[in-house]
C-alpha positions in Angstrom: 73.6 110.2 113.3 76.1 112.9 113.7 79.0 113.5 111.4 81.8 115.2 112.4 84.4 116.7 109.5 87.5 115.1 109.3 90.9 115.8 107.6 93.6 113.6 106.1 96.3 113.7 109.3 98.8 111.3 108.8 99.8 107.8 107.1 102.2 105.7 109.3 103.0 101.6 109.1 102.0 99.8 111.9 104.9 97.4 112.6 102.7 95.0 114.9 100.4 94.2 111.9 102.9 94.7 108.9 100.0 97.6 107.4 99.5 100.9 106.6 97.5 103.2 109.5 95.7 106.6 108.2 94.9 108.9 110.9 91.8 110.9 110.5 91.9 114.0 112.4 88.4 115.9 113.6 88.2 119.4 112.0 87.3 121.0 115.4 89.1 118.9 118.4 91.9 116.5 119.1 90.0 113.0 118.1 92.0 110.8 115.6 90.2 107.9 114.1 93.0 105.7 112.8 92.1 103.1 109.9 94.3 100.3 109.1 94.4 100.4 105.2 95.9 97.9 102.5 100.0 98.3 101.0 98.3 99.4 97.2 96.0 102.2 99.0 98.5 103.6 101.6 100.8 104.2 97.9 97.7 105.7 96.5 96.9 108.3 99.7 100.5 108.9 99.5 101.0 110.2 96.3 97.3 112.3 96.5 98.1 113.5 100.4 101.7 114.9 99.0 100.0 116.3 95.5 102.1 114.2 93.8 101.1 112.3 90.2 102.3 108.7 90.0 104.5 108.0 86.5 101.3 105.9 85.3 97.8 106.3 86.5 96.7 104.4 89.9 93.5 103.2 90.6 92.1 106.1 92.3 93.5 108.2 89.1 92.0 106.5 86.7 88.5 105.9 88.2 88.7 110.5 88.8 89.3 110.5 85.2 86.4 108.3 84.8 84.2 110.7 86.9 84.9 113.7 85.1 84.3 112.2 81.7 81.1 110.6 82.2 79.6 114.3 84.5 80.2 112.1 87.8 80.7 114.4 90.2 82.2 113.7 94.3 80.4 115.4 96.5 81.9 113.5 100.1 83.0 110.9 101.4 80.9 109.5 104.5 82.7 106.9 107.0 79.6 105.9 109.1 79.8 102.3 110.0 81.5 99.3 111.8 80.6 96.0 111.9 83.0 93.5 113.4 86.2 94.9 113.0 85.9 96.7 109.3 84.8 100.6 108.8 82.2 100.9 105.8 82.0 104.1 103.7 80.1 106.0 101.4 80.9 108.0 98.7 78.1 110.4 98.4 77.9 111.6 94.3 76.4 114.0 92.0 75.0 111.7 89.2 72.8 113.4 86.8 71.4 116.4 89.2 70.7 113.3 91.6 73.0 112.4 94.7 73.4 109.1 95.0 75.3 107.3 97.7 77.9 104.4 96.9 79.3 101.7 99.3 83.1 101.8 99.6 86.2 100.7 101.6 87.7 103.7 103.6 90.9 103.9 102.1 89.5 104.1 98.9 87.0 106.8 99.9 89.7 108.9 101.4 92.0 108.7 98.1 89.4 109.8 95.7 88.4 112.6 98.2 92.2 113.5 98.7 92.4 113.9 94.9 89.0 115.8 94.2 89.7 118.0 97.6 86.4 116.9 98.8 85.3 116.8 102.5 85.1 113.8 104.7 82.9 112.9 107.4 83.0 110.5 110.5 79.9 109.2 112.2 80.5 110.6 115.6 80.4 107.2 117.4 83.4 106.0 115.7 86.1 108.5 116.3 88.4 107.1 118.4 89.3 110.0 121.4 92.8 110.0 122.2 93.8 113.5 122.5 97.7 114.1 122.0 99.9 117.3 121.8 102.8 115.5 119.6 103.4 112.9 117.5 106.5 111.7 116.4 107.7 112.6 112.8 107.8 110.0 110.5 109.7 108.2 107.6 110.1 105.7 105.0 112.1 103.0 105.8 114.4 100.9 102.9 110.9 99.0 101.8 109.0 102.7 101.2 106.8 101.5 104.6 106.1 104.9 106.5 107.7 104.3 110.0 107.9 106.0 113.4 111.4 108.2 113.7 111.0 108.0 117.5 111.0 104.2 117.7 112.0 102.8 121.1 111.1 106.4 122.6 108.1 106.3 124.6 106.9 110.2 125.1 103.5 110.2 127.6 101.2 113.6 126.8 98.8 114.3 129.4 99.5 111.0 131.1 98.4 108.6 127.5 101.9 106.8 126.4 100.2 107.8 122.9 102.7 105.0 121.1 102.2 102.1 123.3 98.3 102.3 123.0 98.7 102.4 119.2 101.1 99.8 119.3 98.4 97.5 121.2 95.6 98.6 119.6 94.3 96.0 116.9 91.4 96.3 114.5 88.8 94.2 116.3 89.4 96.7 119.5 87.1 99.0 117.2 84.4 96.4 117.8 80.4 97.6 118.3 80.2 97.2 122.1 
């Protein structure tokens, strides 16, 4: 299985599905694999993607506190399968002078790695090829939901109306053929 490196690219709310989307961007070309993600982890990304320290510990927070106190050290974050409609990670771990592997959600995978500046990797089969030149900015609207600035614009780069296929686009389209 390849693995290609991946970067945190973006966090935007899908309006279609009422949830948070993260875009992972490939180090080395133009292929986004977006993840649709859960209200409590888009906040978590959020605060880690901007460098920002919530008021009280998250989640995410505490359990890097809980790494560095016991010697746990992250060592990547693996996104590698599929099945049905849900992406399965692993977070791969220093434990001891032994690297361990431990099954996680996404979104959970990608706000520890956010916060310990780790990389993370995509099995090449999932990374969803849409190649773009510009996506819109984006905002928070009055309910703190990241949204699209450009709504109701449709821009088409290189002849893919980029917004309408992500509007569309549902989480069992990322089915195993």
């Amino acid at each position: 299985m390849g693995l290609s490196p991946v970067v945190f690219y973006d966090l935007r709310y899908d309006q279609n599905n009422k949830s948070p989307i993260i875009f992972l961007k490939d180090s080395s070309s133009d292929r986004f694999l977006p993840v649709w993600i859960g209200e409590a982890e888009a906040v978590s990304i959020e605060f880690a993607s901007r460098g920002q320290a919530p008021p009280r510990p998250l989640t995410h927070d505490l359990l890097k506190r809980v790494f560095e106190r016991s010697g746990v050290k992250l060592v990547s974050v693996i996104i590698d399968r599929l099945i049905g409609s849900t992406y399965y990670a692993n977070l791969v771990m220093e434990i001891n002078g032994e690297e361990v592997e431990i099954d996680c959600r996404p979104s959970d995978a990608v706000a520890l790695a956010l916060r310990d500046s780790v990389q993370i990797f995509v099995a090449d089969e999932l990374m969803y090829n849409i190649k773009f030149v510009e996506m819109a900015a984006a905002e928070a609207d009055e309910a703190g939901h990241v949204v699209d600035e450009g709504e109701g614009e449709e821009p088409a780069t290189e002849g893919i109306d980029f917004k309408r296929i992500l509007r569309e686009l549902r989480p069992d389209d990322f089915q195993e053929n």
